[in-house]
N, CA, C and O of each residue as an XYZ file, in Angstrom:
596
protein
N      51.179     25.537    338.203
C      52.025     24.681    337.397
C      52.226     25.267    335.996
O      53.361     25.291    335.520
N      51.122     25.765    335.278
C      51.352     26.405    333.796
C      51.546     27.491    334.143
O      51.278     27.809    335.301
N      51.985     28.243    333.397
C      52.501     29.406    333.189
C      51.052     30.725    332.757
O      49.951     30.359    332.345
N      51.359     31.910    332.938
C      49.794     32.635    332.720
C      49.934     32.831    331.089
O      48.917     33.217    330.512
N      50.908     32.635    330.445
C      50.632     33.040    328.750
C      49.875     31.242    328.786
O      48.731     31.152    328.341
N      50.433     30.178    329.213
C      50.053     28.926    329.198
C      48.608     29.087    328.945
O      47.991     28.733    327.940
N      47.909     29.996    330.587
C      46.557     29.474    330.789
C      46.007     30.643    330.074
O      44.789     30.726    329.917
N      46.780     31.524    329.644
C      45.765     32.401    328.485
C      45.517     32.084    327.126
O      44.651     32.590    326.412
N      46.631     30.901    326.713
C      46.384     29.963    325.083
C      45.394     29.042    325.830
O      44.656     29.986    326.113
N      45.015     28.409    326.163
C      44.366     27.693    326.951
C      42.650     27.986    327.141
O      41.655     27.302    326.900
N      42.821     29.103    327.594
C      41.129     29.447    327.296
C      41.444     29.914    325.950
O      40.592     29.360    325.254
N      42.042     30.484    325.337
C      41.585     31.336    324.083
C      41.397     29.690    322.964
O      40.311     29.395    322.466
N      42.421     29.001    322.809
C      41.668     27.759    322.179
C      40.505     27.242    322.822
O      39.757     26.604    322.082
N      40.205     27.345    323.880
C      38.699     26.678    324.322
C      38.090     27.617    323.638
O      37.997     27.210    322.480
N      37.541     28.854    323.766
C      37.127     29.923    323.380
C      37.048     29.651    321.808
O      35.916     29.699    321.327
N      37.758     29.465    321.235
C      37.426     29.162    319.621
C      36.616     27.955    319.472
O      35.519     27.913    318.914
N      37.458     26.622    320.208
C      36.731     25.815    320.142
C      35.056     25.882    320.147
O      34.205     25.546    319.323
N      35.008     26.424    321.351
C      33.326     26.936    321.456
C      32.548     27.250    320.533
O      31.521     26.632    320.252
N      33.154     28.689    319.724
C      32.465     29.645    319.600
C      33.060     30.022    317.914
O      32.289     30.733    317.269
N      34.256     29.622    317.258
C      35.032     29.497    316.332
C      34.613     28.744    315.417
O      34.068     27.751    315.898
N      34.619     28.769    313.723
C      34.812     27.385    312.721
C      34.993     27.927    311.782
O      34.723     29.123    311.899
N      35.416     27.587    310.618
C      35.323     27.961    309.228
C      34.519     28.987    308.868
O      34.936     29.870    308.118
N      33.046     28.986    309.452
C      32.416     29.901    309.083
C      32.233     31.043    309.671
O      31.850     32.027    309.039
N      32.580     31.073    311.478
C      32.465     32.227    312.284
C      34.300     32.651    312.708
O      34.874     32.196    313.697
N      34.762     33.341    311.964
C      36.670     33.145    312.932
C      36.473     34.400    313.797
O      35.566     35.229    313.870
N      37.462     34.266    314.325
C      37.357     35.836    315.330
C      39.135     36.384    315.183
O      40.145     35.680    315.199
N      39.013     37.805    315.050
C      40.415     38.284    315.288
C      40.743     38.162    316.792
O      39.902     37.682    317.553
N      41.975     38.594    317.249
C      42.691     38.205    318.284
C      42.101     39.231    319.347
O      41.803     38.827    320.471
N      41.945     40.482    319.003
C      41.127     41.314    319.769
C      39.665     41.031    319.937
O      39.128     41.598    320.888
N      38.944     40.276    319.203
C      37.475     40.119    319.685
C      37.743     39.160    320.698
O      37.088     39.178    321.740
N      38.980     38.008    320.424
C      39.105     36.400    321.803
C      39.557     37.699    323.263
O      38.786     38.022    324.167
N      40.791     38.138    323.093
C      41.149     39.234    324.048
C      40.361     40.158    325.150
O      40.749     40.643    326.213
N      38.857     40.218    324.339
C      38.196     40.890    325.070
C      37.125     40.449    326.154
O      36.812     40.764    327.302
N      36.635     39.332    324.935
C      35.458     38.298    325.749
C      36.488     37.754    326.763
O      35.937     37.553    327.846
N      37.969     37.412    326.768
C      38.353     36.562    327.777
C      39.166     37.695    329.203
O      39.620     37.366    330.299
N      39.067     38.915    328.604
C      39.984     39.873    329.089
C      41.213     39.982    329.623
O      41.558     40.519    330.675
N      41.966     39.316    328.640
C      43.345     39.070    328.363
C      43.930     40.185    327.098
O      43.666     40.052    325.903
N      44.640     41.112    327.596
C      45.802     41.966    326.643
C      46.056     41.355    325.483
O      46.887     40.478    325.245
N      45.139     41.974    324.641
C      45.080     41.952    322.845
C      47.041     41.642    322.479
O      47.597     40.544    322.466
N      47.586     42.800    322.266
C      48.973     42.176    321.666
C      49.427     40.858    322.307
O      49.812     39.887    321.656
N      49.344     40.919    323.688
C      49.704     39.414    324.093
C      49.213     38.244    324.096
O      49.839     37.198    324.266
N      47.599     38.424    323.829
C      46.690     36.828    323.059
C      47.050     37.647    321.310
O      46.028     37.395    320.671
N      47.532     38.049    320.848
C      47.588     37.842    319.428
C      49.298     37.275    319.501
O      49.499     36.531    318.541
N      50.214     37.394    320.146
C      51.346     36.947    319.877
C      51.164     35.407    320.297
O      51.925     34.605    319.756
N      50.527     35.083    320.917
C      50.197     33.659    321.892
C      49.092     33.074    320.419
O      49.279     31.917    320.042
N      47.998     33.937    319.679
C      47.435     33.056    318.360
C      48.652     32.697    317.346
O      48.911     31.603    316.845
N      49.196     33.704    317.219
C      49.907     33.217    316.361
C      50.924     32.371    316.580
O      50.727     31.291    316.024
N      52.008     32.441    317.213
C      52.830     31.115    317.992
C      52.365     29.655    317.674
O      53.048     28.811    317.094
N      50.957     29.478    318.198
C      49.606     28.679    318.202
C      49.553     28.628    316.695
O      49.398     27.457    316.349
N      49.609     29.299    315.855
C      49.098     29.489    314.691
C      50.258     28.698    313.575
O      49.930     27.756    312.854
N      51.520     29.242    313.610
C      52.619     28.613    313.464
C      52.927     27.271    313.541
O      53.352     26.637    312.575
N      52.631     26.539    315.247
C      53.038     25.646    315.374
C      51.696     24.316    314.939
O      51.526     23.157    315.315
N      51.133     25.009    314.214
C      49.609     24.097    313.505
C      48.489     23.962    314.686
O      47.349     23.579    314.423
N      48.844     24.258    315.821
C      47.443     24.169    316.814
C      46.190     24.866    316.779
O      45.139     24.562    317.343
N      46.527     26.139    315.812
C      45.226     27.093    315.214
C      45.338     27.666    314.152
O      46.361     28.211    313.737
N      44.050     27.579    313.485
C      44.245     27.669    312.255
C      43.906     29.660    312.051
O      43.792     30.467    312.974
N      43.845     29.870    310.926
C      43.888     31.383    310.422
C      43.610     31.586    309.144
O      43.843     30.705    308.316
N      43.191     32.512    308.878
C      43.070     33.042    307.428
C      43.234     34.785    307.559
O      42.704     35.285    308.551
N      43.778     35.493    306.820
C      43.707     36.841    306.734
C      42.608     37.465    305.826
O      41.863     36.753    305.153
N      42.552     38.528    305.833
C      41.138     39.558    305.075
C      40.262     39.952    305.578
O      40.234     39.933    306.808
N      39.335     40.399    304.942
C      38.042     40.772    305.745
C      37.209     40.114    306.262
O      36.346     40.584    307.002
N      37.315     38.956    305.975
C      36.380     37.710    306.914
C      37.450     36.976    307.399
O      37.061     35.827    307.612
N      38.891     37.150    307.732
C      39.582     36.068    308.126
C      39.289     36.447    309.892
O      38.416     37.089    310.476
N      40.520     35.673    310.344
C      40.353     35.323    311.898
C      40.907     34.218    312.026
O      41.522     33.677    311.107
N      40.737     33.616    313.450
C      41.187     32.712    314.182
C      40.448     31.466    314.000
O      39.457     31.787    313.344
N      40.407     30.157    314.246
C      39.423     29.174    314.282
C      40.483     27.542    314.485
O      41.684     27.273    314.445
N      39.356     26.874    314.682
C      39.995     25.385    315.117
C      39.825     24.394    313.900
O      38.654     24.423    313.522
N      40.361     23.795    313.391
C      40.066     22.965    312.034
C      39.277     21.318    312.802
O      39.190     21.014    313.992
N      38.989     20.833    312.034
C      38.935     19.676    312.612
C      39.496     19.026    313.477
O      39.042     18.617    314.545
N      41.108     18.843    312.776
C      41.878     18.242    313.418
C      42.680     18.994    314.375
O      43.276     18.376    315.257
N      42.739     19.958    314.314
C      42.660     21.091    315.695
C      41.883     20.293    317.444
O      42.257     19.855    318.531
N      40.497     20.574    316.562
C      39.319     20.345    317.487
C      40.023     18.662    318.384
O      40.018     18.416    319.590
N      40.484     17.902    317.378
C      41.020     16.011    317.897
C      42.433     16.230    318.382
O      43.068     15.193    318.571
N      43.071     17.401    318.628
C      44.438     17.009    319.941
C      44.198     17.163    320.780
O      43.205     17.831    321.068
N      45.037     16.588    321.694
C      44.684     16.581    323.110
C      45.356     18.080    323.543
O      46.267     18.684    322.975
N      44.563     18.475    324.784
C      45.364     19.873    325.447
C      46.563     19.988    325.866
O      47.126     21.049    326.133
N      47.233     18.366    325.981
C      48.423     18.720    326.508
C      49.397     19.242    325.058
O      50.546     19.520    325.400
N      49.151     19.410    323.604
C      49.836     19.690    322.781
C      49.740     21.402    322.872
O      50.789     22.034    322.999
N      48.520     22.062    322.805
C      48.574     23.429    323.715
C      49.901     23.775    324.924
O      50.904     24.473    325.068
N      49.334     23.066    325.400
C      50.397     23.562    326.810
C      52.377     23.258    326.265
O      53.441     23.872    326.343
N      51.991     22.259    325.866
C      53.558     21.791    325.375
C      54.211     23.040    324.359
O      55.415     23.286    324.273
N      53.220     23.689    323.691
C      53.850     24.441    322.487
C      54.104     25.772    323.473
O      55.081     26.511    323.349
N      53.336     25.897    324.202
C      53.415     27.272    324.592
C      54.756     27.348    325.997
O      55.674     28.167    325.967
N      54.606     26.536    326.881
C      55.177     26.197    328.379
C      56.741     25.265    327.774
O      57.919     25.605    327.886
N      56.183     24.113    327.180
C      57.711     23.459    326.762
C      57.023     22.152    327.526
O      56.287     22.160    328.513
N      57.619     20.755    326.555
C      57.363     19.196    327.794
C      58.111     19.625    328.678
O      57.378     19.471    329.655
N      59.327     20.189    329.183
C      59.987     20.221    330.632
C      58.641     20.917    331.584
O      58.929     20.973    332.779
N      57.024     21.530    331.190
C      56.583     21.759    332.145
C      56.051     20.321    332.917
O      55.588     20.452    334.050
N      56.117     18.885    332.284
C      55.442     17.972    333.005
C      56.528     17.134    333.260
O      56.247     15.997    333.640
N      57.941     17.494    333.113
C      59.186     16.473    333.713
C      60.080     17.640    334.570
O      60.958     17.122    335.261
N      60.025     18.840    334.632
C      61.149     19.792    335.481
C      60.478     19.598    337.158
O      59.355     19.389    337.616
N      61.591     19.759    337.618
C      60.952     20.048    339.748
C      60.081     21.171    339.721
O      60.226     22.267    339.180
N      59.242     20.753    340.331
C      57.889     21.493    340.898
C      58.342     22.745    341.726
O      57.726     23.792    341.930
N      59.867     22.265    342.244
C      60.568     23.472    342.981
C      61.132     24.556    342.336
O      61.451     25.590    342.923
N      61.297     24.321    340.894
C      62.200     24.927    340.041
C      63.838     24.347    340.231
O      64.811     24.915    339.734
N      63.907     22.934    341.168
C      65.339     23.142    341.101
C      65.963     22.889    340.330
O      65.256     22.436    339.430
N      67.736     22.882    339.845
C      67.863     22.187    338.403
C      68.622     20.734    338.546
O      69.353     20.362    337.627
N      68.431     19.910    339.734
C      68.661     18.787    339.787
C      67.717     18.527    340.991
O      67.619     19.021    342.114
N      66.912     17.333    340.153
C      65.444     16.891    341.128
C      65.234     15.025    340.055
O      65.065     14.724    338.873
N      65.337     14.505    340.950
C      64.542     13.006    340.333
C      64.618     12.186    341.678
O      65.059     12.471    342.791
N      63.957     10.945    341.101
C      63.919      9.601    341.832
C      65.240      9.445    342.523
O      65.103      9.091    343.695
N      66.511      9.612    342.124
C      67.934      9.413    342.572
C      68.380     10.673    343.690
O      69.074     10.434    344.678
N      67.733     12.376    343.270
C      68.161     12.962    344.265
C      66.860     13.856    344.084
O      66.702     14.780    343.286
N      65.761     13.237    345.237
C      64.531     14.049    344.985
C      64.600     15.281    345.508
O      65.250     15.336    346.552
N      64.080     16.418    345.072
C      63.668     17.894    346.119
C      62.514     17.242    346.837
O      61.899     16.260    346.421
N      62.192     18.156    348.414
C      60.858     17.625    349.205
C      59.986     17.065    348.992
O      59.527     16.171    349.703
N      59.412     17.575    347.646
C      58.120     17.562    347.476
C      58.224     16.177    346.089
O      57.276     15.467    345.753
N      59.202     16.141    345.687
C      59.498     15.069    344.098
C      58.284     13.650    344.802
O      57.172     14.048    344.454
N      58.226     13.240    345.036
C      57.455     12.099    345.650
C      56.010     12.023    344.912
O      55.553     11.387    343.962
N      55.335     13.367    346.180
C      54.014     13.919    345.914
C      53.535     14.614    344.412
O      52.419     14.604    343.892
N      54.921     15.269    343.884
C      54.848     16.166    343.040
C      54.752     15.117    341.630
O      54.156     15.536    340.638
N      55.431     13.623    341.626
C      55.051     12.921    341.030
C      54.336     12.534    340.047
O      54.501     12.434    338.831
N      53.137     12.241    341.106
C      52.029     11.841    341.226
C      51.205     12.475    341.072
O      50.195     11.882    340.693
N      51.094     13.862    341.232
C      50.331     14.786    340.578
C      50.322     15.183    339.091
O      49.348     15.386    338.367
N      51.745     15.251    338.783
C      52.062     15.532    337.289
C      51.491     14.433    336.782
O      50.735     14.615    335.828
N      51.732     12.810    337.356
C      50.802     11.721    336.057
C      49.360     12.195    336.123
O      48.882     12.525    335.038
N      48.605     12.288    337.152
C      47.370     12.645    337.277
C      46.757     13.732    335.885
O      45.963     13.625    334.951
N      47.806     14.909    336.520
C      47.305     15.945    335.162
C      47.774     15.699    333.789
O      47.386     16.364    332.828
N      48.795     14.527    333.699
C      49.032     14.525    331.908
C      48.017     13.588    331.711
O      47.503     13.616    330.593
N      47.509     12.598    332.666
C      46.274     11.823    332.197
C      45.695     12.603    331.818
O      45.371     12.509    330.634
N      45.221     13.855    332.632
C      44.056     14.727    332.042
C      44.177     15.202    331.027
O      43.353     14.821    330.196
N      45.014     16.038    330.649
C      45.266     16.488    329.737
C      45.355     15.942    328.154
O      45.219     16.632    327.143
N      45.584     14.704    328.219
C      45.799     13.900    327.452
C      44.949     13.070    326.911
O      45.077     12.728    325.736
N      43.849     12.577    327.772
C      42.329     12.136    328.130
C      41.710     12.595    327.477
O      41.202     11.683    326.825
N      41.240     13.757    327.057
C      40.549     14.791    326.435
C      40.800     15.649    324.905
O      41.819     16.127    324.407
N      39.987     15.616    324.639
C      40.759     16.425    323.257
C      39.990     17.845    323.736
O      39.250     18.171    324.664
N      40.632     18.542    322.489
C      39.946     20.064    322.850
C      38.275     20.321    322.549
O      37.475     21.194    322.884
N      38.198     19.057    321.720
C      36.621     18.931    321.131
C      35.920     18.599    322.620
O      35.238     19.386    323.276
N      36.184     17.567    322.887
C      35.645     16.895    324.351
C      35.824     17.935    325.642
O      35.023     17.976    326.576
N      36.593     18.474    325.571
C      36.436     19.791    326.337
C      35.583     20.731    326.023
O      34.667     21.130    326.742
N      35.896     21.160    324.803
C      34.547     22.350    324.390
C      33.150     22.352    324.433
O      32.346     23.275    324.561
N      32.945     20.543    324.238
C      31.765     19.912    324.676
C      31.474     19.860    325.971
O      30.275     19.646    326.152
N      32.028     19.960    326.833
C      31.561     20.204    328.545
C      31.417     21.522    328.560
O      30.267     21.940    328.694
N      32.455     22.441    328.438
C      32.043     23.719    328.680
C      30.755     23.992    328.114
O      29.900     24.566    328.789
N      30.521     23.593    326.814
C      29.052     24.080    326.566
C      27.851     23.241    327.285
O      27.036     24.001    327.806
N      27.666     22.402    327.378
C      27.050     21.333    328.331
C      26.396     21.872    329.807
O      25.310     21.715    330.364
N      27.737     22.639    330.153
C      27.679     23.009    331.447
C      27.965     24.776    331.486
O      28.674     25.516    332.167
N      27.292     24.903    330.708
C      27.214     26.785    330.343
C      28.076     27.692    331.197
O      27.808     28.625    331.954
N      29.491     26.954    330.723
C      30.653     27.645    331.840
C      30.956     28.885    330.841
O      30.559     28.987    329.680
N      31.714     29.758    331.534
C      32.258     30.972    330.647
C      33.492     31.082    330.912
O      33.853     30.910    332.076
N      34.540     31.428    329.784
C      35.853     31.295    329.775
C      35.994     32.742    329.809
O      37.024     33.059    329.215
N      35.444     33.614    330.212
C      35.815     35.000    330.387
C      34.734     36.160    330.696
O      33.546     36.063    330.389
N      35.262     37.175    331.291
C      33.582     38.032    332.172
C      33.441     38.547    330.759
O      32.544     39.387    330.834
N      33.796     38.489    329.704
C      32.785     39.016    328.686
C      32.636     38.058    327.522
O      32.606     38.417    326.345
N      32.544     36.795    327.955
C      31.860     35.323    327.210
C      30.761     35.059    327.584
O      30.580     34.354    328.577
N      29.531     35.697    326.692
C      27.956     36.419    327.226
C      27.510     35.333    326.440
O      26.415     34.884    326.780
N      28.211     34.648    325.226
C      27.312     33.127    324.638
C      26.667     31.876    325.567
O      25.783     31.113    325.179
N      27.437     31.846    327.115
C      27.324     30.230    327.446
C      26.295     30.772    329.095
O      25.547     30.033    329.735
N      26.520     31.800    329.303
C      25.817     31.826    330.893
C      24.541     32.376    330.814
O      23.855     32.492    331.830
């Protein structure tokens, strides 16, 4: 359903969330590596992110990437929205370009009902409350995220 730049902003804000704050930031190549996602393309995806207020930044020799507070209190679906677009939780699941309740594609029914499911989720959660499970549950957002396993 998301897109792979989607699910690569996606861990890389979890990834800060985690491991990120005011006092520890990381450049785009240190998130890139632990998550092993292509440096120019998680630094064009921080900054985008960075722009649209979902991550914060500072430049210099101690700058980097990081989550502010109020970073940490949106929900994930504002991630996905900045990066994918809201048409990823209202367009056909088919890609077609006419799909609704009035002239469904096959699947519009089922496909529904799945999309409320995941904007609950998404929406349910902030990125804090997420970052808090992943650490909880010593998941790793990438084969070289050696902090949580």
């Amino acid at each position: 359903m998301f897109s792979k730049s989607c699910k690569y902003a996606i861990r890389a804000v979890l990834y800060l969330a985690v491991h990120a704050g005011e006092e520890q930031k990381f450049g785009a190549k240190e998130v890139a590596e632990a998550l092993d996602i292509p440096s120019p393309f998680l630094a064009k995806l921080l900054q985008q992110l960075s722009k649209m207020g979902l991550v914060d930044s500072t430049k210099g020799p101690n700058g980097g990437f990081f989550l502010s507070q109020e970073n940490l209190n949106r929900p994930l679906r504002a991630v996905i929205e900045a990066i994918d677009g809201p048409e990823v939780f209202s367009g056909c699941i088919l890609g077609l370009p006419v799909c609704s309740g009035d002239n469904p594609c096959p699947l519009h029914s089922k496909a529904v009902r799945y999309k409320a499911s995941i904007i609950e989720q998404v929406e349910a959660y902030s990125i804090q409350d997420l970052a808090k499970r992943i650490k909880r549950m010593k998941l790793s957002l990438g084969p070289n995220d050696y902090n949580l396993v």
